[in-house]
N, C-alpha and C positions, 0 to 999 in steps of 0.2 A: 504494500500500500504506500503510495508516494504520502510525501510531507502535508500536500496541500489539501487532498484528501482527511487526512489525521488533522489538521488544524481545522477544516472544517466541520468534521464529528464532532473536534473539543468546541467548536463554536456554538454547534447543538445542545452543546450538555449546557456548559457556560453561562448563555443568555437567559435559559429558561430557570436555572437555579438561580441566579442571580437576583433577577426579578421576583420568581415567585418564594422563594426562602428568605433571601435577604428582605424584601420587602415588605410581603405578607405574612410571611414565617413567625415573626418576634409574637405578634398580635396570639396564633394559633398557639405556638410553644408555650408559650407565659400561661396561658390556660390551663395545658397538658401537663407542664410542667410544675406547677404550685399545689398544695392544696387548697381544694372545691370550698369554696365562701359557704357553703351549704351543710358541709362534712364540721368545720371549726368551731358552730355552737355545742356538737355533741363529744367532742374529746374535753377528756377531766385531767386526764395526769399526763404528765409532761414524757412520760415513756409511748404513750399515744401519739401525744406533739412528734416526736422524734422518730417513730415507726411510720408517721404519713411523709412525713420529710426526706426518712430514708427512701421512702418508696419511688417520689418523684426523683432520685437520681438517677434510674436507667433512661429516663426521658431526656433528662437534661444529658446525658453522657451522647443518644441519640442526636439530639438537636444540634449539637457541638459538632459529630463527624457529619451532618445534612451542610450547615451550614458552612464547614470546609471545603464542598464539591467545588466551589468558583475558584477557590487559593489552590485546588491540585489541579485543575485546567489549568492555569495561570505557569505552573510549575512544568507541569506536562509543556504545554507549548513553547517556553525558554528551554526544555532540554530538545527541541525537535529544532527551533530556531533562535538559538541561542547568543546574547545580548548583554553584554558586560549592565548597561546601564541601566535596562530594564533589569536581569537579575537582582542588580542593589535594592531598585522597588519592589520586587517582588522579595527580598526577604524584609522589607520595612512591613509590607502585605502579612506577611507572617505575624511577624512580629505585634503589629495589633491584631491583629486577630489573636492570637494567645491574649494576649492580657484581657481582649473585649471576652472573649471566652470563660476566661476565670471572673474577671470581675460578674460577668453575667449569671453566673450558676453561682457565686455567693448571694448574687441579689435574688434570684430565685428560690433559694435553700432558706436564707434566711425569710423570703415572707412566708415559704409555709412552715416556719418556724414560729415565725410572730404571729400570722395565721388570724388576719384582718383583728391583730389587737387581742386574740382568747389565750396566746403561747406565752406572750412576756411577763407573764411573771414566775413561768417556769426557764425562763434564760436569762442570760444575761443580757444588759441592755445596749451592748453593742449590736447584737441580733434586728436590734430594733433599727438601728443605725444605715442595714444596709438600704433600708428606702431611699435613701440618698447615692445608691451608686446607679440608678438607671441616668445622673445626670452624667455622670463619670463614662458610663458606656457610651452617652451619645458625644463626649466629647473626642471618645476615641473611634468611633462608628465613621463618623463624618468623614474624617478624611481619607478613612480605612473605603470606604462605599468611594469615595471621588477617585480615590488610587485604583482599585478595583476595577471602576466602570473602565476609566483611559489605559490603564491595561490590557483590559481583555478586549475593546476598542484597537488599540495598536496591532494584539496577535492576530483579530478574527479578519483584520484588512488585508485584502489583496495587495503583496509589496513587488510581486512580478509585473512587467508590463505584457497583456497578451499581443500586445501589437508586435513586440518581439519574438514574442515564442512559433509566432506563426510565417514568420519570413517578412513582418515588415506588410503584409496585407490582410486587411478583415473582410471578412467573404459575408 
């Protein structure tokens, strides 16, 4: 399978994660992933708190490798057409993304920890704290998403001219 062909599959995968995970994902995950505002009136002890918290981590460990798929195209396509300057971004790419990742699953862990206000008084009151990191994520979201786009924008472009490849005539 030639290059251009593989650069166009990753373009398929790419675009449609991209948008539909990146953008609509958070909304869905955050649901999937917390404890149910409905479940919180009825837990009493805090080993409750901690066994629903536990539960939503196979979600969130999910949500983290969904949300990966755009940073391994991205990867895939610098080892197919590889870019000293582009790689530096694409490991700055990485690199928020890890931290948006962890900060994100601490803010998720901790609300169904705090669990609309029923869990803190069974934790500590850092727990309660993390409501303040979705500001944290979108500070790092931002430019992680503007990198992202112009990235996978620069690989998914035709960089051949087909006016060449064909002898100099389009038929």
């Amino acid at each position: 399978m030639n290059a251009l062909a593989v650069r166009a599959l990753l373009a398929v995968v790419f675009w449609p994660s991209l948008f539909f995970f990146w953008c609509l994902g958070p909304f869905v995950f955050f649901l999937l992933s917390t404890t149910s505002s409905q479940v919180c009136p009825l837990l009493e002890r805090r080993e409750q708190f901690l066994a629903m918290a536990n539960g939503t981590l196979p979600m969130l460990a999910l949500q983290n490798l969904i949300y990966a798929i755009p940073i391994i195209c991205l990867v895939l396509w610098n080892r197919i057409l590889p870019e000293p300057a582009r790689a530096k971004r694409i490991v700055t790419c990485i690199k928020l993304f890890l931290a948006a990742a962890v900060i994100g699953a601490l803010w998720e862990y901790g609300s169904s920890l705090a669990c609309d206000g029923y869990g803190q008084p069974f934790f500590s009151s850092a727990w309660g704290m993390t409501s303040y990191l979705p500001i944290v994520n979108l500070v790092l979201n931002i430019p992680l998403y503007i990198l992202v786009f112009s990235l996978g924008r620069a690989f998914s472009m035709r960089e051949d001219d087909p006016v060449q490849d064909e002898g100099g005539t389009i038929s």
